[in-house]
N, C-alpha and C positions, 0 to 999 in steps of 0.2 A: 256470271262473274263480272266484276266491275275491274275494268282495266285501264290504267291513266299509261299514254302513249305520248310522250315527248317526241317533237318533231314531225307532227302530222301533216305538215305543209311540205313536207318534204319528200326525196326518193324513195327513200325504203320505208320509212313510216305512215305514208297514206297508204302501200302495200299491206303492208301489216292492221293497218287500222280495218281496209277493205275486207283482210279474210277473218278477224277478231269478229266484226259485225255480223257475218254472213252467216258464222256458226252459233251466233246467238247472243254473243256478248256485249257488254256495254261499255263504251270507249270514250274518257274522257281524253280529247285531245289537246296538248300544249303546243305553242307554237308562237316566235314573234316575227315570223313572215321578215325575215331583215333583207337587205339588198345585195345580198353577198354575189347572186347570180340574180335573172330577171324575176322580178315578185310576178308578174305574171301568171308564169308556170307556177310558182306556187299556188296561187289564187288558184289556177285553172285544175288544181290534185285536190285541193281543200275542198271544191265545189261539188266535188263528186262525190264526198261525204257528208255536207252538213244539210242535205234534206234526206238522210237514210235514218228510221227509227235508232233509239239507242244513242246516238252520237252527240255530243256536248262539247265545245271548242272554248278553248280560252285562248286569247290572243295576248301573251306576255312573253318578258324574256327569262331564262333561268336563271341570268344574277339575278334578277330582281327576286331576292330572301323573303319578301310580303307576299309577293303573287308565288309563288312556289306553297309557301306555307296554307297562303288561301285552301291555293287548289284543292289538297291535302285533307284543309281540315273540310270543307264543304262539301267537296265528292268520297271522300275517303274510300278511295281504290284499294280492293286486295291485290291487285297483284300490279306491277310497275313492269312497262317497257319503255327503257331510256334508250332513245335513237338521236335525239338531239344535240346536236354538236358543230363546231365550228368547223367544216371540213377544208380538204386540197393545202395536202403538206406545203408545196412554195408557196401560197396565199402566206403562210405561217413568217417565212422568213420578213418579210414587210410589215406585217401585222400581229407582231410577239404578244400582244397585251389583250389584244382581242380571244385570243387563242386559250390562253389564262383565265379569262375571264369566264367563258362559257363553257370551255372543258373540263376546269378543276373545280372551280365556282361553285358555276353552276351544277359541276356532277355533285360538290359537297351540300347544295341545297337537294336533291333528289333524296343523297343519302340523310340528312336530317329528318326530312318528309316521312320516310319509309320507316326510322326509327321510332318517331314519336307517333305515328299511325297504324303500328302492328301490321307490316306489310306482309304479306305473306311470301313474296320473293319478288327478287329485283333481276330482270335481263334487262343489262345492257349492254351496247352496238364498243367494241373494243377493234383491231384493227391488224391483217398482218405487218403492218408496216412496225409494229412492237420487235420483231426480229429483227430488223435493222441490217447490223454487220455478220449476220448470222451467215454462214454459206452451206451449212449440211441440209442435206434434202431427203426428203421433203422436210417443212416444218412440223416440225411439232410439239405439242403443248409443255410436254413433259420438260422441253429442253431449256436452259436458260437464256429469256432475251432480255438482256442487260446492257444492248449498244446503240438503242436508238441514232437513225441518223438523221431527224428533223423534229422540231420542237411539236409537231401534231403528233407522231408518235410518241413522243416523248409524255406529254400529257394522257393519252391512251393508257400508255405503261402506268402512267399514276395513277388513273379509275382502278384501274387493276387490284392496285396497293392500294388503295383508301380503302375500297369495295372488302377486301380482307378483312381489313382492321374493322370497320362496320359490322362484316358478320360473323367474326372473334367475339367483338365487346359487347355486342348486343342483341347477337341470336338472328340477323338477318338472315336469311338466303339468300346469295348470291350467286349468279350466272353469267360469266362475261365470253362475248362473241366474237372471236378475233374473224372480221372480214375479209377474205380476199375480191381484188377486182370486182365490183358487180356495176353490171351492166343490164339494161334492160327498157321496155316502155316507160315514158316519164320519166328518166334518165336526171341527170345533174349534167349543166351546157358547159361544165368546166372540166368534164371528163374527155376521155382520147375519143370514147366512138362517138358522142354528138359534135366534136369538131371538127372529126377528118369528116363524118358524113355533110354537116353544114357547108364545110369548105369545097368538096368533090362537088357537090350540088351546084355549086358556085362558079365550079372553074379555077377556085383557088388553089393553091398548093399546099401539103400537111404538114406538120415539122416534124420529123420520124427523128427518136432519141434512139442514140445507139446504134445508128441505123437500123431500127427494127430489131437487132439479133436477139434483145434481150425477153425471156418469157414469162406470163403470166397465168397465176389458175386464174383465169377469168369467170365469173361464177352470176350468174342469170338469176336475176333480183325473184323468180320465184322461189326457185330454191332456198334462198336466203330465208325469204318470208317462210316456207314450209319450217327450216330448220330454228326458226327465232319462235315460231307459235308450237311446235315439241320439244323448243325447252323450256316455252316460259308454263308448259305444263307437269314438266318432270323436277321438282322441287330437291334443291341437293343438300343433303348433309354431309356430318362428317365423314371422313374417308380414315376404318378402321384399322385399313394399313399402310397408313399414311407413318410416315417416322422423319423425327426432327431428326435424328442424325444425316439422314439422306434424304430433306423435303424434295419430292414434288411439287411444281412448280402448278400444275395443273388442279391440284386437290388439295386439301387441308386436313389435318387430324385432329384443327384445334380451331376448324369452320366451316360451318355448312355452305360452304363456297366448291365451286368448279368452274374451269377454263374450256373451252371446246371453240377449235378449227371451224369455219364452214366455207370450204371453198370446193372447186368442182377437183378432182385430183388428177385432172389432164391439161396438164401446162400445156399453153399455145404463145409459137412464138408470134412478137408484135407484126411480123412482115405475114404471114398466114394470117391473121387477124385482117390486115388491111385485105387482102385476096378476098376475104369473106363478104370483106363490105362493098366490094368492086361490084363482086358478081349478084349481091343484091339488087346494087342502084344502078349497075350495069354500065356503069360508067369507070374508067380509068384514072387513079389517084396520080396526083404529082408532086414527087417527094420528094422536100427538103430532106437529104441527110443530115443528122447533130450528134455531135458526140454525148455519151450518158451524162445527164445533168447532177449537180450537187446533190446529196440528198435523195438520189435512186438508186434502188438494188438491181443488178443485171437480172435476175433471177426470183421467181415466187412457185412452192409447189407445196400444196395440200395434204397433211397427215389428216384424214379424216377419220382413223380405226373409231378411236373415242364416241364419235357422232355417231357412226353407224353402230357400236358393240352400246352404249347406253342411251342415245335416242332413237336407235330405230329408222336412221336418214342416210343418205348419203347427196350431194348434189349431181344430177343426171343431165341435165340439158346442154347438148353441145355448142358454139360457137354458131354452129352453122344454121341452126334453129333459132337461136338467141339472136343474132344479129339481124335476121330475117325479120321476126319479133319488132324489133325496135324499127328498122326500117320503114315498115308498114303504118307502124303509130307515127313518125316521125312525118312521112307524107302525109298522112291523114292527118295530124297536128298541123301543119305550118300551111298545108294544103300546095307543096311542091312536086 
């Protein structure tokens, strides 16, 4: 199977690229390597796929409507993994138009591609941060999140709704993946565990929001990957008891569209989190307290029934495994 992977230069998507390859498939990767965080680390994800058979990289952006379409028509990928996106909600608040550009944009050039190329189905990377003002717990798919509270959410929720109306008008399959927390080797340096560990390493001090109280599914980037390559295997239609009068937020009775959670469903609070990372690096954090920032929920927790009753997954990897994980890459990366 040929599979076009937006954002191969990146966290979750050289992931994904790595286990698509392994089991046989052929991966066109998209990517334009931008400087959002250090392109290095990208270089140094990309390089460990473009001498592995199967692999074919393009280095463009997804505005760019030409090289989208290229890709498209010269690889003509059955199946589509869109991971590529402008991520880190407060990055958003500074940079409104960038945000725009590569989330909606560029998600409406993927959805073009897939239309006029007979895609056989489209996963893409969606976010919990789509619940927002939401407080019932755990999340779940079923329920409505209509309160975004940052323009990267905010744009997520729109993949959501466009992705709909694509596979309403025109028979796509679509599968969107609402992300919670992930964390893992080859990480993103603008997330919480590559900064308090950089910083601990350092001697610096961490800025704990909240002071820590507030908690997260934190969910260990293989998981992810496990659950992003059973669904981009499980192709959805429509959902036959689906009903307009009561839609479901999750299914469609009028598209082969579905919604699914992948987060681990054992929220860990942030101040346990840091514990975890202590007693990795063995070293003692020093923590700034700050009150919760603009644009953060107190609270994130995993309805996964869905994932596990129609894919067959559930995310398993604790904290304390996971954090270990990335530790061990992290010295061995930077060699500290």
């Amino acid at each position: 199977m040929k599979v076009l992977v937006t954002g191969t230069a990146g966290f979750i998507g050289s992931h994904v690229a790595q286990v698509l390859l392994a089991r046989g498939d052929e991966v066109v990767g998209f990517d334009n390597l931008n400087d959002y965080y250090d392109v290095s680390l990208k270089q140094a994800r990309l390089a460990r796929l473009l001498d592995k058979p199967g692999y074919t990289h393009i280095t463009a952006d997804l505005a760019d409507r030409a090289a989208v379409e290229q890709a498209f028509a010269t690889h003509k990928p059955q199946r589509v993994v869109h991971l590529a996106a402008q991520a880190g909600g407060r990055y958003a608040a500074e940079n409104p138009h960038v945000y725009v550009q590569s989330n909606v944009t560029g998600f409406l050039h993927i959805l073009e591609g897939c239309r006029h190329h007979d895609v056989q189905h489209l996963v893409y990377a969606s976010t919990s941060s789509v619940y927002g003002a939401n407080r019932a717990m755990p999340f779940s798919e079923h329920a409505p999140a209509e309160h975004p509270l940052t323009l990267y959410a905010a744009t997520k929720k729109a993949n959501e709704q466009m992705a709909h109306s694509y596979a309403h008008l025109y028979g796509i399959p679509c599968t969107g993946l609402r992300f919670f927390t992930v964390y893992g080797p080859w990480g993103r340096p603008d997330m919480a565990l590559f900064l308090f560990t950089r910083a601990i390493l350092e001697g610096k001090p961490i800025r704990v929001f909240n002071h820590g109280h507030h908690k997260r599914s934190f969910t260990y980037v293989d998981d992810i990957v496990e659950g992003v390559v059973r669904t981009l295997d499980r192709v959805p239609g429509k959902d036959p008891d689906w009903s307009g009068e009561r839609p479901d937020p999750a299914t469609s009775g009028v598209a082969p569209y579905r919604l699914y959670n992948i987060g681990n469903e054992q929220p860990v609070e942030l101040l346990r989190y840091i514990e975890v990372l202590e007693a990795c690096l063995g070293r003692k954090a020093v923590m700034e307290m700050l009150p919760l920032q603009p644009g953060d929920v107190p609270d994130t927790e995993a309805d996964v029934s869905d994932l596990i009753a129609n894919v067959g997954y559930r995310p398993v990897v604790p904290v304390e495994a996971g954090v270990a994980n990335f530790v061990r890459w992290y010295r061995e990366y930077y060699r500290v």
